[in-house]
C-alpha positions in Angstrom: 90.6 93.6 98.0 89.8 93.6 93.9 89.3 97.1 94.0 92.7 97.8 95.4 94.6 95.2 93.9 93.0 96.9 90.5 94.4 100.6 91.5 97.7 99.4 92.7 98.7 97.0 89.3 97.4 99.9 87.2 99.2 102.7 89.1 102.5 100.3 88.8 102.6 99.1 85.4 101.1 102.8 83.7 104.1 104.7 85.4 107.9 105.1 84.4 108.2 107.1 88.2 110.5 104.1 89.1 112.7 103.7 86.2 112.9 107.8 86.4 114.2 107.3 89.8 116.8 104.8 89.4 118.5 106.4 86.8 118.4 109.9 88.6 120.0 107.9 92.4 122.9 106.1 89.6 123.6 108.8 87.0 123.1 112.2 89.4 124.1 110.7 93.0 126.4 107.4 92.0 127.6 105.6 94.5 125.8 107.3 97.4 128.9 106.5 100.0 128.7 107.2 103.6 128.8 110.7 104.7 130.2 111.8 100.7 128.2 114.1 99.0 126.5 112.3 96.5 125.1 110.4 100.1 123.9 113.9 101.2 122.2 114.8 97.2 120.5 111.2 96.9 118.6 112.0 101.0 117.5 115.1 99.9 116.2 113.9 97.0 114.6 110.9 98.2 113.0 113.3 101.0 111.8 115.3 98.9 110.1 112.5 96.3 108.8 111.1 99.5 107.0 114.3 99.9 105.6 114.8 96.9 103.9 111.1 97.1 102.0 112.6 99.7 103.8 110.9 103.3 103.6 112.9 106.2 106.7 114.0 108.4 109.5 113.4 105.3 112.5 114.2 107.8 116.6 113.0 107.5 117.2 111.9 111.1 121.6 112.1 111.5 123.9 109.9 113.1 127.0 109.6 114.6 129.9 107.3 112.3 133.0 106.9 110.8 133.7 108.4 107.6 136.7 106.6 105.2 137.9 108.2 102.1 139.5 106.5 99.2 143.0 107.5 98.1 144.3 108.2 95.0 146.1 104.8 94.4 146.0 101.3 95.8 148.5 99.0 94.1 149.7 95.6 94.4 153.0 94.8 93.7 154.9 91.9 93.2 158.5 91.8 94.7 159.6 88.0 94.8 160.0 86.1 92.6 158.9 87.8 89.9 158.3 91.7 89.5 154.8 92.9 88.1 151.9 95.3 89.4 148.4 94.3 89.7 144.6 96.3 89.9 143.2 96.1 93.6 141.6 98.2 95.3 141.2 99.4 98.8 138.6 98.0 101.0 136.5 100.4 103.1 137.9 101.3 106.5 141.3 100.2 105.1 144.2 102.2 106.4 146.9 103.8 104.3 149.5 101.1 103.8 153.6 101.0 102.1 154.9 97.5 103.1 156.2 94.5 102.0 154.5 91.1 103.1 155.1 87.4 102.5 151.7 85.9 101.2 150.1 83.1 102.6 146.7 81.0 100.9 143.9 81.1 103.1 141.8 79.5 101.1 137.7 80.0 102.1 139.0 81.8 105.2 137.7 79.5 107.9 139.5 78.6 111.0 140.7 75.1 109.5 142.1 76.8 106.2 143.9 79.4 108.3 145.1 76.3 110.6 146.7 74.2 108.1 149.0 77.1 106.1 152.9 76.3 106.7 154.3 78.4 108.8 151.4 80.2 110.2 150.3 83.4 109.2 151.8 86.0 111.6 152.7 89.1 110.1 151.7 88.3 106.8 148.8 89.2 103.8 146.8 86.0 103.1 144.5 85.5 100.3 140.7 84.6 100.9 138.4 83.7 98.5 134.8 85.0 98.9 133.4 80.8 98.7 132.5 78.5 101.1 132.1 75.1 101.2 128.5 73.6 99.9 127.7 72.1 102.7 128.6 75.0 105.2 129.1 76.8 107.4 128.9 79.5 105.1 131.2 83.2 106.6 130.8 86.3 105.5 133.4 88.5 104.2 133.4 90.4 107.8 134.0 86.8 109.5 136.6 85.9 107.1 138.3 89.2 108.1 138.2 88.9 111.9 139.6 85.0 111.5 142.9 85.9 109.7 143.0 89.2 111.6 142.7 87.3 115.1 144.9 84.7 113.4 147.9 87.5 113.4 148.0 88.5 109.8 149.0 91.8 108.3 147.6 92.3 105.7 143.9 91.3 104.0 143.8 90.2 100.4 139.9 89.4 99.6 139.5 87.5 96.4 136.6 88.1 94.0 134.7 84.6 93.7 133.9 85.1 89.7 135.8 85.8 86.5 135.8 88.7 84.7 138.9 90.9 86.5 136.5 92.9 88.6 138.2 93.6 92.1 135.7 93.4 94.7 134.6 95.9 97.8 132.8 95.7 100.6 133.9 97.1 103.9 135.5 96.1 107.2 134.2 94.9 111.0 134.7 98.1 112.6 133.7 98.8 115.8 132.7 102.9 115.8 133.2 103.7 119.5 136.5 102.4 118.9 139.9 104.2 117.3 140.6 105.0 114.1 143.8 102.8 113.6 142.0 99.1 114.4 142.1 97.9 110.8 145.0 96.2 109.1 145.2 96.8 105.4 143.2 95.1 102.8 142.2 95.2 99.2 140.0 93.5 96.9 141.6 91.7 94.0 140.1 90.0 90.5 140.1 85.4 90.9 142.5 86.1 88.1 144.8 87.9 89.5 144.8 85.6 93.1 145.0 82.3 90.2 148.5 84.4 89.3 149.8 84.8 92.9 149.0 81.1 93.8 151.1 79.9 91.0 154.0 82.1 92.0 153.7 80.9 95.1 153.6 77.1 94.4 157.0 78.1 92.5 158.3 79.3 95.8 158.3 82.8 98.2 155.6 84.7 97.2 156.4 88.6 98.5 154.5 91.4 97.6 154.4 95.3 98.3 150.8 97.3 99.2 150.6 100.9 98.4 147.5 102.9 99.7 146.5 106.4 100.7 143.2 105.8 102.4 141.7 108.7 105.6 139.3 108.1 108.7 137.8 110.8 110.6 134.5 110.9 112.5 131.5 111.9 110.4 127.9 111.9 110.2 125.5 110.5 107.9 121.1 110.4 107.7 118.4 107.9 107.5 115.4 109.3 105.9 112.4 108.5 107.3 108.4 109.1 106.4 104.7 107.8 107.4 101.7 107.1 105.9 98.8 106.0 108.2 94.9 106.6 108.7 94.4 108.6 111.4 91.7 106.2 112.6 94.1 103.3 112.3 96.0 101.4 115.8 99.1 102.7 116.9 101.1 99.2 114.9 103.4 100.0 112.5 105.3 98.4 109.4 108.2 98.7 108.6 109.0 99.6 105.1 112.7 100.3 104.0 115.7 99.8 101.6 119.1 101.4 102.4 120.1 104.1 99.7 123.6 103.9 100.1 126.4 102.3 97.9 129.9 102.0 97.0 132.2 104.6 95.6 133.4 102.6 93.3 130.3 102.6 91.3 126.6 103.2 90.4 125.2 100.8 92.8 122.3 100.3 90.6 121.6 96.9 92.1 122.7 97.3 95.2 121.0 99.3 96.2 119.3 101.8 94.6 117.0 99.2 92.9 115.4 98.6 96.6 115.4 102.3 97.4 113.6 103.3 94.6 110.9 100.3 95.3 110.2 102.0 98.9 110.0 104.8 96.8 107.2 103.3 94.8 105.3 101.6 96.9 104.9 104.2 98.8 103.3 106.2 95.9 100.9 103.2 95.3 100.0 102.8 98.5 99.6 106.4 99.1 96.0 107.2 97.0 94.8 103.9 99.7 95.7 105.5 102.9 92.4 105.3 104.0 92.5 101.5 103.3 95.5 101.0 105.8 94.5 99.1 109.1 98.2 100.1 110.3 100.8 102.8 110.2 103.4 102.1 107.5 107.0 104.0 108.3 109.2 104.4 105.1 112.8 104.0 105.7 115.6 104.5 103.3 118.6 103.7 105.5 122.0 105.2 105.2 125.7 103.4 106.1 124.7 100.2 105.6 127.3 99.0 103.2 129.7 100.3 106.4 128.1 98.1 109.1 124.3 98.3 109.2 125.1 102.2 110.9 122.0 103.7 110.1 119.9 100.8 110.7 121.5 100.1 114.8 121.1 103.9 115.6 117.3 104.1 114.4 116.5 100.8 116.1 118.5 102.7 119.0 116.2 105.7 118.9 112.9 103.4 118.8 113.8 101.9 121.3 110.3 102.4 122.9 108.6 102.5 120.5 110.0 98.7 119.4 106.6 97.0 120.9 104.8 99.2 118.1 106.7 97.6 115.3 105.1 94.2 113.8 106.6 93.5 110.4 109.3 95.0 108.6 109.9 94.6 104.9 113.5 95.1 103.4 114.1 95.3 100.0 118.4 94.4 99.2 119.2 94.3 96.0 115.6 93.6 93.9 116.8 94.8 90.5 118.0 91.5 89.0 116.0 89.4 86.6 114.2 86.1 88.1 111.2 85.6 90.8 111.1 88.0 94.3 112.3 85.7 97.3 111.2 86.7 100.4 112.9 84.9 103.0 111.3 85.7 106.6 114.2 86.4 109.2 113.2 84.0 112.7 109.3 84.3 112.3 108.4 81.2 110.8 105.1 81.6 112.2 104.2 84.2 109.6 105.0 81.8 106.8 100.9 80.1 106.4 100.0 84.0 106.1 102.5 84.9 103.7 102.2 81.6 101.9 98.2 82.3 101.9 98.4 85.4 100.2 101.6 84.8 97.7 99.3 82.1 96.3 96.4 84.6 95.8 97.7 87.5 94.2 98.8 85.4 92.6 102.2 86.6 92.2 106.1 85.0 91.4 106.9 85.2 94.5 109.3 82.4 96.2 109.4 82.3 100.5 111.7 80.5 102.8 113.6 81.2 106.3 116.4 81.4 105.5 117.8 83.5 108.0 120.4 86.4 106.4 122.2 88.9 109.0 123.5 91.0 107.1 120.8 93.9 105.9 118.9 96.4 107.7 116.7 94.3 109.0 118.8 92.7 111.5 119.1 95.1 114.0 115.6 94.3 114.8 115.6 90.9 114.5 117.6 90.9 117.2 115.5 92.6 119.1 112.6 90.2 118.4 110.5 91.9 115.7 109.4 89.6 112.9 110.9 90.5 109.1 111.6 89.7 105.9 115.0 90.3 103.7 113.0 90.7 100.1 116.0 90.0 96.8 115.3 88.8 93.7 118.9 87.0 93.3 119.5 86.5 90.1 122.5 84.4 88.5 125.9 83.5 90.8 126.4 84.8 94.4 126.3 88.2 94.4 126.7 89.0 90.4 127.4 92.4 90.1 127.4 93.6 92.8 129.8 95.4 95.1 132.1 95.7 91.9 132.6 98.7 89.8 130.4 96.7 87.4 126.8 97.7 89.2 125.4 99.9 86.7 121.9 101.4 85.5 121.3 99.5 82.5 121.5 95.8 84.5 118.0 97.0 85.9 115.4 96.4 84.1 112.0 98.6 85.0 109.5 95.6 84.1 111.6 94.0 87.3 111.1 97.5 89.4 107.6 97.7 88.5 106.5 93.8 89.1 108.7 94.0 92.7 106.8 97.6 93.8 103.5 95.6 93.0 103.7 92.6 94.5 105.3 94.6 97.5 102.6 97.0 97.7 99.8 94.4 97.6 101.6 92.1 100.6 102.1 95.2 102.2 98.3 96.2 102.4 97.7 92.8 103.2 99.6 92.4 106.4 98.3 96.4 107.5 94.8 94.8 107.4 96.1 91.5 109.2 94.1 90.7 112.6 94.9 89.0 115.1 98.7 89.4 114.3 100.8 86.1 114.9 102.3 85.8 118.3 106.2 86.6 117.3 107.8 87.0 120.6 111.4 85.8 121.0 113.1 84.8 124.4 116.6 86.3 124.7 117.8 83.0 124.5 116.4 81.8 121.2 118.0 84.9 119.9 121.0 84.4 121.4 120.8 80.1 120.2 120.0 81.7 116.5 123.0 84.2 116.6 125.4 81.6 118.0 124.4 79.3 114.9 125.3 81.5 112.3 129.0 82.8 114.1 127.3 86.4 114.7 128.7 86.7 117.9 132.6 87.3 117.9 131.6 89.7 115.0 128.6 91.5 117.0 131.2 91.4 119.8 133.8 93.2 118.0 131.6 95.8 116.5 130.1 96.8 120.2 126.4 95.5 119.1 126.6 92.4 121.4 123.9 93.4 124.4 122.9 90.1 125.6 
């Protein structure tokens, strides 16, 4: 393995090819929305980088979804007690929205916090912060939704959980075999601005007005897929992939071109080695994921024979922040003495755990029993930048690109030349026990991916 740990470090750190590639996905195709156009530019030109690496079969492979445009305005305005207009802005799958709603403080958005508001929270918009307590459980923004939404509010009003007036975005649960008119409205707004309506409110009736011109129609995006194998190789495969999507709101530098565009290079490092591989590796950039994990559920649909083939799967989220590479392996503990093996020999600053996140690409195959890992290098705070309008080229740093894409590329060889693989097979009820433990299910339920 000297020899190819020699070409791969040298390929990575005497190239630019990544930092070239970030700045073309956030400068020529920003954002990269579901089913927009700068989606459709940045699949084309990831197909066609993937083809001039050398991969075999570069093809977009389309799916079926629901496409949500942004309006022209989304305000917030306050009507009692006092009268002043805030920034927000529209959450995705959001409808169009001109009412008036009393406001009610959700707090962290858990059942309890909804429980204890005066009054209830019927028919009105109630604030939830993007925190949860230290200790747990912790909800994401989707569960947060579903609570006050099954709790009988109107209206949505997701708080930004750091300073700086940046309104944050991230879409709704949103089942897509479903109408178009199951959302209520919602918008992201700055802590600061939520730290304003909470005072008003201790002062008495808090009312406020939503304006939004938001649109839904059925659409189509594309996962682009490629291989790299050794024809004399088994039929296994791993599972390489990043979704290349983002927000509309802005560059999506971090999230998530910085993973797409480490795909994209360790596929041109590992493909000089082909002929090293002991397994097939399938390159996936995955499309609509920000929307729901879209493109991830329809091609773990569409393998759906093929599932048995798959033994790893490597996602990169959100890699282009400063600080060590986490790889946290997703209900496989029994990979963690190989991983932990090999970190230590690189060696390499690379941290591991299970901690066990269901919200990436990955997860559609988890639950399907296939062993993964969800691969971030997380940075400072929560989510830093992003999912704000703040997610932009120059947080990425290429020394971080190139150092991720190596030690990537080098576990990734590893594991193709891996034999006997460890035995990873998962009953349908310690899926089931895991899914139940993290709240997945009312939210899997909702969103018609519940097929236990």
């Amino acid at each position: 393995m000297i020899d190819i740990d020699r070409q791969i470090c040298a390929n990575a750190w005497t190239s630019d090819e990544a930092m070239v590639n970030h700045r073309e996905l956030c400068l020529q195709y920003r954002g990269r929305f579901s089913a927009s156009s700068d989606a459709a530019g940045a699949a084309a030109f990831i197909e066609k980088t993937l083809n001039r690496y050398g991969l075999t079969n570069a093809r977009r492979e389309y799916f079926e979804m629901t496409a949500w445009t942004r309006g022209g305005k989304a305000v917030l305005e306050l009507v009692e007690p006092h009268r002043a207009r805030f920034p927000c802005i529209a959450l995705p799958y959001s409808p169009s929205c001109n009412d008036e709603f009393d406001v009610a403080d959700g707090g962290m958005g858990h059942p309890a916090d909804l429980a204890e508001i005066p009054g209830g929270v019927l028919g009105k918009a109630v604030l939830i912060d993007d925190k949860n307590p230290p200790a747990g459980p912790h909800l994401h923004r989707l569960h947060k939704y579903l609570n006050t939404r099954h709790a009988g509010a109107s209206a949505f009003l997701f708080v930004q959980n750091s300073p700086g007036m940046l309104s944050p975005t991230g879409s709704l649960a949103f089942n897509h075999s479903g109408p178009l008119d199951q959302t209520i409205p919602s918008v992201g707004i700055p802590s600061e601005i939520a730290a304003e309506l909470r005072e008003w409110a201790r002062r008495g009736t808090l009312r406020i007005r939503l304006t939004m011109d938001n649109s839904l129609a059925r659409g189509r995006d594309c996962n682009v897929v490629a291989d790299l194998g050794n024809p004399g190789t088994s039929e296994d495969i791993i599972l390489v992939c990043a979704h290349y999507d983002g927000h509309d709101i802005a560059q999506g530098a971090v999230d998530n071109a910085s993973g797409t565009v480490v795909v994209l290079e360790t596929a041109r490092l590992l493909a000089p080695l082909t002929n090293q591989l002991r397994a097939s590796l399938r390159f996936v950039l995955f499309g609509s994921e920000e929307m729901g994990l879209i493109g991830s559920h329809s091609l773990a649909r569409a393998m759906e024979h093929d599932l048995h083939r798959i033994r790893f799967i490597f996602n990169l989220d959100c890699v282009g922040s400063t600080g060590r590479l986490v790889m946290m392996l997703q209900n496989c503990p029994e990979w963690l003495p190989f991983f932990k093996t090999h970190i230590a020999s690189l060696p390499a600053d690379v941290d591991i755990n299970t901690h066990f996140v269901p919200f990436s690409d990955h997860f559609p195959f988890v639950v399907r029993g296939i062993p993964a890992s969800f691969m971030v290098t997380p940075g400072i705070g929560d989510r830093g930048w992003g999912h704000t309008i703040a997610d932009t080229f120059e947080k990425v740093s290429q020394e971080t690109l190139m150092r991720v894409s190596m030690h990537t590329a080098r576990l990734i060889m590893r594991t193709s030349r891996l034999t006997p693989w460890p035995q990873s097979k998962k009953s349908r009820e310690d899926i089931i026990a895991l899914l139940e433990s993290r709240h997945m299910r009312p939210l899997m339920e909702h969103e018609g991916h519940w097929d236990f």
